[in-house]
Backbone bond lengths (Angstrom), bond angles and torsions (degrees), N, CA, C in turn:
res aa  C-N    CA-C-N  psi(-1)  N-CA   C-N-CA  omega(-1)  CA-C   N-CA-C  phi
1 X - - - 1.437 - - 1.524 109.23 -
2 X 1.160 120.91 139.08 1.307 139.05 179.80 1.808 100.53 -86.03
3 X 2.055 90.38 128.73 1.356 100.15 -161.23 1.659 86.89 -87.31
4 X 1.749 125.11 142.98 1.309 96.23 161.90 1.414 104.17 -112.83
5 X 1.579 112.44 -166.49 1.616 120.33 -177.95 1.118 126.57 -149.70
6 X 1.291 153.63 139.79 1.459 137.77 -132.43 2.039 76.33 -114.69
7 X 1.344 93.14 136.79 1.682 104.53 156.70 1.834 116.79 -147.01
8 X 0.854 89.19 126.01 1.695 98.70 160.78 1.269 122.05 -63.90
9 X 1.363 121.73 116.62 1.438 128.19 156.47 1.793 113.03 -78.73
10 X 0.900 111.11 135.82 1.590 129.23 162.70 1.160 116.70 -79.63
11 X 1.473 129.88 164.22 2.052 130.73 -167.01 1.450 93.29 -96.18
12 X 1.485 132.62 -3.00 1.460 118.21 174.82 1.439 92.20 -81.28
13 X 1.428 126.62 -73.04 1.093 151.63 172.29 1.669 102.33 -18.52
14 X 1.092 123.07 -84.86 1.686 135.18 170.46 1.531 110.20 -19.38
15 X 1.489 111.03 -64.54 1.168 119.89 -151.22 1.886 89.63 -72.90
16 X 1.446 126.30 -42.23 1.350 134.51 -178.82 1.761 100.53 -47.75
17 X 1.283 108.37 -52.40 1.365 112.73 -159.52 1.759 116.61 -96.23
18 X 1.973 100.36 2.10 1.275 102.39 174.14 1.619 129.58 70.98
19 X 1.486 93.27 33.07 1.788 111.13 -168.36 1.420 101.69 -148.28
20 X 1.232 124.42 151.17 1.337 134.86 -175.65 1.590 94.91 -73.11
21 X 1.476 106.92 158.56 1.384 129.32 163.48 1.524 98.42 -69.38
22 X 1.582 96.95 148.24 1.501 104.03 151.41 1.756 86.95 146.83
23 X 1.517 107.74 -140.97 1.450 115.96 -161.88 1.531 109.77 -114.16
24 X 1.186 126.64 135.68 1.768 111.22 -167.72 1.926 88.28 -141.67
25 X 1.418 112.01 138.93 1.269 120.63 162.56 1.908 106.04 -74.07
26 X 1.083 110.24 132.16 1.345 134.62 -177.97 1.621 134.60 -100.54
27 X 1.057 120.04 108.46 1.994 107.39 177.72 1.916 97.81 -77.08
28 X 1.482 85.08 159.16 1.527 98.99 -173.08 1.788 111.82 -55.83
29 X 0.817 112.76 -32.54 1.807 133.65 176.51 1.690 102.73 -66.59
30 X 1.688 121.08 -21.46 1.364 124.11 168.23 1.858 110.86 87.34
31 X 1.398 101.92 20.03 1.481 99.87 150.11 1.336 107.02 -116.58
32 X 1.952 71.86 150.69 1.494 93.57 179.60 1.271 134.70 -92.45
33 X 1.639 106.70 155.95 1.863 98.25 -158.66 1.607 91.35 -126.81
34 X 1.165 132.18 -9.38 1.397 108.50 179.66 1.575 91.76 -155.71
35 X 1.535 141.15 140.44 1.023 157.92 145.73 1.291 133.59 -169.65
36 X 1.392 139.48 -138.92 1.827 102.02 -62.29 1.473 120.69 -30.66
37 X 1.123 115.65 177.50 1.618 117.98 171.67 1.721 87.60 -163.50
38 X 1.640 107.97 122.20 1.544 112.18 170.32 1.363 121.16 -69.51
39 X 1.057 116.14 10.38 1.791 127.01 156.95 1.154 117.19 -158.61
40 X 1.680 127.60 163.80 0.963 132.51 156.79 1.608 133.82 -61.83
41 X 1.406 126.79 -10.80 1.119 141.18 145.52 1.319 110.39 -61.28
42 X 1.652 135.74 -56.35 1.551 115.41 173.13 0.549 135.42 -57.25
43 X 2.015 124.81 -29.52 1.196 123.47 146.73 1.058 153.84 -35.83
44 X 2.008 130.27 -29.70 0.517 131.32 -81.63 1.769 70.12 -174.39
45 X 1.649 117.75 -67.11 1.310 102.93 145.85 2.113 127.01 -44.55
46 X 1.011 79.98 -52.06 2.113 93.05 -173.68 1.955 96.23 -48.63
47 X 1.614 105.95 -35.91 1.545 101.85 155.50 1.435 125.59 -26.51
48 X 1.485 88.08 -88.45 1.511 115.35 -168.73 1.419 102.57 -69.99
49 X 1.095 155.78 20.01 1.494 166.43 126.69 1.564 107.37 -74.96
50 X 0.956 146.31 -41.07 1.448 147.53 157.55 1.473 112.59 -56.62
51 X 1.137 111.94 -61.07 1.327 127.36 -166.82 1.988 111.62 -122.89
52 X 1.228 112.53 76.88 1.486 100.54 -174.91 1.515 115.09 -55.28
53 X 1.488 116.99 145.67 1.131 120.24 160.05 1.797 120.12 -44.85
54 X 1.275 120.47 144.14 1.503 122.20 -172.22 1.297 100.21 -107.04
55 X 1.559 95.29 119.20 1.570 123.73 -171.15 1.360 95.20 -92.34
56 X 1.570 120.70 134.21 1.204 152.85 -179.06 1.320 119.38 -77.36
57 X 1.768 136.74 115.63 1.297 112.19 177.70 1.499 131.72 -96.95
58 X 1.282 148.87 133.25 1.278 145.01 -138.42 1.847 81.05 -104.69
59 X 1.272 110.93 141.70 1.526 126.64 -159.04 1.713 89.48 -104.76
């Protein structure tokens, strides 16, 4: 499974790469799989909705 990671783009950055500013979930290789997001917390859920956290089982 592909780990992802919440990063912020900046409007220098954006405008270079032809994408709005704001917050985008990321693969480790640095494409992006889910954005904008107006915070890093929405992101961050939109994570853990892509990719759930892995729940542990107590033996």
């Amino acid at each position: 499974m592909q780990t992802l990671s919440p990063r912020h783009v900046k409007t220098e950055e954006a405008l270079r790469l032809g994408v709005e500013s704001g917050w985008y979930a990321i693969k480790v290789s640095g494409t992006f799989v889910s954005g904008p997001h107006g915070s890093e917390g929405d992101c961050r859920r939109k994570i853990d909705e892509i990719h759930p956290p892995v729940v542990k089982k107590k033996y």
